[in-house]
N, C-alpha and C positions, 0 to 999 in steps of 0.2 A: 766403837772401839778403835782409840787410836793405832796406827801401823806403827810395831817393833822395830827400831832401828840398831844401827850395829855402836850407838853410842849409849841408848839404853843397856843393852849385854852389856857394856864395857862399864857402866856406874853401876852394876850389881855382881860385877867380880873384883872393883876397884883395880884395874887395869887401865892401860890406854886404848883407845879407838883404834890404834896402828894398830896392836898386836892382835884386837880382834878380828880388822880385816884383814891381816894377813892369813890367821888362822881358817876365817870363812871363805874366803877368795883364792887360799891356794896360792899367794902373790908374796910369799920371805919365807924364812924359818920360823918355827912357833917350837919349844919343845914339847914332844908328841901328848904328854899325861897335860900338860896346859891344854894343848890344842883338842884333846878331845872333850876336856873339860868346857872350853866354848861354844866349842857344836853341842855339848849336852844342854848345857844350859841357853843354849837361844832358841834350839827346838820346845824346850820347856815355855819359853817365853812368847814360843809364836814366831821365831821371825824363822825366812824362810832360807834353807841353808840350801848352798850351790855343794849339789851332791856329789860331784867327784871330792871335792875337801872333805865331806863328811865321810865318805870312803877310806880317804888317805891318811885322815888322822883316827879312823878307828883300827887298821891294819896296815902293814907295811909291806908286806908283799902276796901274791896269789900266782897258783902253779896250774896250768892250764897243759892237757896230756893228750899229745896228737896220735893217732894212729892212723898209717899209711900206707897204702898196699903198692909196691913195688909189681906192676905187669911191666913197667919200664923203669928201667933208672935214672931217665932224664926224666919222663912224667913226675917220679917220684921226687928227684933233685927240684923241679922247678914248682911243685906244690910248697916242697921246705923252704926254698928262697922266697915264695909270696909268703909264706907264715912268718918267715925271718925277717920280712921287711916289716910286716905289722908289729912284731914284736919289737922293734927298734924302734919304732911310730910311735910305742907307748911305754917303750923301759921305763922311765923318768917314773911312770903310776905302781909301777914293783911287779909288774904282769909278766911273769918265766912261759915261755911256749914250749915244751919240752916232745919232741920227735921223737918217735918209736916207729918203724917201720918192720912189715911182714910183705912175704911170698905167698903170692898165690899159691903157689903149689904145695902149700900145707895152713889150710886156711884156720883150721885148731889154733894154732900157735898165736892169733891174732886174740883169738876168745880168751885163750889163756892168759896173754901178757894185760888184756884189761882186765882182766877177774882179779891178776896179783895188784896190777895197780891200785883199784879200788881197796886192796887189801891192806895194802902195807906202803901207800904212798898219802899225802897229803893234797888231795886234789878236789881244787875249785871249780873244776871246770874240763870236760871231753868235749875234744872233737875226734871222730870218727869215720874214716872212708869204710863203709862194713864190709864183709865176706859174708860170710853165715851170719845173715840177718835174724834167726828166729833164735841161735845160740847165743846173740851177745846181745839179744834183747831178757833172755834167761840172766844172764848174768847182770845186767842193770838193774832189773828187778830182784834180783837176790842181793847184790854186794853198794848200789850206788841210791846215795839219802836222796827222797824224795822232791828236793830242790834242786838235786843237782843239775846245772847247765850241761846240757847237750847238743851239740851242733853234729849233721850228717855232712859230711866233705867229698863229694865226688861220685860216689854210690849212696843212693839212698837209706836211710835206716826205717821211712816206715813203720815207726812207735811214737804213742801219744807223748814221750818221755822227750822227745826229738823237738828242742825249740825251731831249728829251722835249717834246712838245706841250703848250700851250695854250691852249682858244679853243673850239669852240662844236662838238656833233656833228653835221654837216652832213645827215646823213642823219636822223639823228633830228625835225632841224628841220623836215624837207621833208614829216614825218610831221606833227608838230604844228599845220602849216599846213594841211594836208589837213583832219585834222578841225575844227578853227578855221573853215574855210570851209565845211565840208560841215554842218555843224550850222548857220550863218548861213543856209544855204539851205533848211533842214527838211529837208535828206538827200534831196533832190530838184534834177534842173532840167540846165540848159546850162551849160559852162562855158568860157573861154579860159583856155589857157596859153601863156603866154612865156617860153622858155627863154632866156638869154643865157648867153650867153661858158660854154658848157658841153663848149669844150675845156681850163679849170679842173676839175680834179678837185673841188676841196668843193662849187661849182657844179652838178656833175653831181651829186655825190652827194647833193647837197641835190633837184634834181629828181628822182632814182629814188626818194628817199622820197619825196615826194609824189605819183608815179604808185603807189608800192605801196599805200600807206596810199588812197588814191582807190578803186585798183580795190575793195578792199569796199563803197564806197556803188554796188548794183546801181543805184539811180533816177539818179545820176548819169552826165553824158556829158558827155565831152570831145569839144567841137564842134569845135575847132580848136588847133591848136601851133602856135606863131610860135616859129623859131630864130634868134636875134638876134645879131649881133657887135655892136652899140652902144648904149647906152641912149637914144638918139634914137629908134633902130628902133623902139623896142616903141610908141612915140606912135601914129605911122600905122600899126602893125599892129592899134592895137586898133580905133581909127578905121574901119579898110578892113572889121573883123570886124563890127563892131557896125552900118556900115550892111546886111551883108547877113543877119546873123543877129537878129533880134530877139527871139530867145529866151533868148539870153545873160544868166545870172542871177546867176552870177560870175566872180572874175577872178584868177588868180594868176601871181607871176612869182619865179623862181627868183632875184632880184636887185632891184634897186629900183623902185620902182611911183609914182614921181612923175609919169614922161612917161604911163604908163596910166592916172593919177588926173587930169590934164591932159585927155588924148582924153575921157575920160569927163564930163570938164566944161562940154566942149565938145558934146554930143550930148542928147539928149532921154531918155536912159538913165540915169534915175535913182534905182534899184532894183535894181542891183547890188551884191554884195558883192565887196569887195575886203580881200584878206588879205593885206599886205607884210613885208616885211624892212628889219630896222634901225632908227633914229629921228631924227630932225631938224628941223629949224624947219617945215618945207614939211610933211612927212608930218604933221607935230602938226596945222596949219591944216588939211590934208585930213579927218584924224580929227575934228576938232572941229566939221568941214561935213557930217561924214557921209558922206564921198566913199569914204574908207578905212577901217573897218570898223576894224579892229587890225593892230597888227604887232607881230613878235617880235625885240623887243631884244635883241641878241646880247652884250653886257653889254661891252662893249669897255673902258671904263678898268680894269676889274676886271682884264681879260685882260691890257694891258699893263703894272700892278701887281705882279701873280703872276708874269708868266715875267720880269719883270724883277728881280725879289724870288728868285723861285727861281736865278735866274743868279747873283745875289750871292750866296747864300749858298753854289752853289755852287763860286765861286772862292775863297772866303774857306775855306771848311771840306769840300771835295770830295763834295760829300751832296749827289746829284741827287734830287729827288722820288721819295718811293716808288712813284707811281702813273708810269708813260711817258707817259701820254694824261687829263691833268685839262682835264674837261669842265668850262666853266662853267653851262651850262645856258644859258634864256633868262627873258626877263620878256615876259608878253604884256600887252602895253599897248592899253588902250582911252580914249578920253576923261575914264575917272576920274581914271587912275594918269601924264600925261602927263609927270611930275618928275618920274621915276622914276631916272632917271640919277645925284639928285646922294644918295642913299643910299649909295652905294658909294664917292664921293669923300669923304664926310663919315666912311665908315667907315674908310678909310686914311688921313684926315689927323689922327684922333686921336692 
């Protein structure tokens, strides 16, 4: 059987060649009912169409619905600007990335605004940082069609629904931080932990790495756990510790360590090391007082970049990530490297 060529299509619509290659290749204008009259009729005839045109001329635009959880505002801001670089990356395909952000501290309201979206919004496409993993996996199974793309963003979602993660290995990090802090101490000494909101699964999993990776330094001891539902709490929990432990040599917190870098400023303890998560204005000033030791950037614009990037391309051309679970890794930041954030921005605005 002879190969279909783009001037056979064009002698069985009596048209020109031009208009069919421009129509199949995505390369001029074609008016839309033409254009998708030639991608109908060449898949009919065999030849083989470049899928993003076939995309473009069957629909004109697609709405893709981010939901973001605000633990920080800059976390949150530099997840939006990686999604908003991707979506700029592929305006010209008609692909809208529409931001919704929720608070931890009423994680309902996240289950809620997807249950409405699926309701009464026109959506091709979630992506999802979760909260209550087993409630907004309820509501995908009740409210979102069977096909629909689903990307996990930062927190894992943990459903077979879940084309593919990414964002940072929780567990790995809580490893990271373990030795980061336990070498600051000479592998010796007292330590607090603060666990928060570790009915979050990456939270928790972020804390059992750092109790496994801990229990190898023998000279080390965990004087005290603080389990925390708000990041107020951890202020007065390190405060309450530190007047009666004075041996307290460091400090880690499965979540942000501003309210603990505060207590600590406030105390005559200034010889502790503190290993945090994330980066910000406040945590930069800590680090550069010497309060905060380092923290591990969890590389956030990059992460909303990529699954935002990955989700285009694959509505555009049905090609999910080879990998299910791309790890971005992290950046440990110390007072040298405290810009370290705009590397990543300047590598996808090229």
């Amino acid at each position: 059987m002879e190969k279909v060529t783009q001037a056979d299509v064009a002698k069985a619509l009596n048209i020109s060649r031009t208009t069919v290659a421009r129509a199949l290749n995505d390369t001029g204008y074609v008016e839309s009912e033409l254009k998708a009259t030639i991608i109908k009729t060449s898949e009919e005839m065999g030849y083989k169409v470049n899928t993003i045109a076939r995309t473009l001329a069957m629909r004109r635009e697609w709405h893709v619905y981010c939901f973001l959880v605000s633990y920080d505002n800059t976390f949150a801001e530099h997840l939006a600007e990686g999604i908003g670089a991707a979506e700029r990356e592929f305006a010209h395909y008609g692909i809208k990335l529409h931001i919704k952000r929720n608070s931890p501290t009423d994680p309902m309201k996240q289950v809620e605004a997807i249950s409405e979206t699926l309701q009464t919004k026109t959506v091709d496409a979630m992506i999802i940082a979760p909260m209550l993993v087993d409630e907004i996996n309820e509501v995908l199974e009740k409210w979102a069609k069977k096909d629909l793309p689903i990307a996990a963003l930062s927190l894992e979602l943990q459903d077979k629904k879940c084309l593919f993660y990414v964002g940072n290995d929780h567990y790995e990090g809580g490893r990271i931080a373990a030795d980061m802090l336990a070498k600051l101490m000479g592998k010796q000494g007292d330590i607090l932990v603060v666990n928060a909101f570790n009915e979050y699964p990456s939270l928790a999993s972020r804390y059992a790495g750092f109790i496994d990776k801990m229990n190898n330094f023998k000279d080390i001891k965990i004087i005290e756990t603080h389990y925390i539902h708000s990041l107020e709490e951890s202020y007065q929990a390190t405060k309450d510790t530190l007047k009666t432990h004075n041996s307290i040599k460091g400090i880690y917190s499965n979540t942000d360590v501003i309210h603990i870098a505060n207590a600590i400023k406030e105390t005559s303890h200034q010889d502790i090391s503190v290993v945090g998560n994330d980066l910000n204005e406040d945590i930069k000033t800590y680090i550069s007082k010497g309060i905060i030791e380092a923290t591990l950037h969890p590389r956030p614009y990059f992460q909303g970049y990529l699954v935002g990037k990955y989700m285009c391309i694959y509505l555009l051309k049905g090609q999910a990530p080879k990998q299910v679970n791309t790890y971005v890794g992290y950046d440990i930041v110390t007072e040298t490297n405290l810009d370290v954030e705009q590397y990543f921005t300047i590598m996808t605005e090229q």
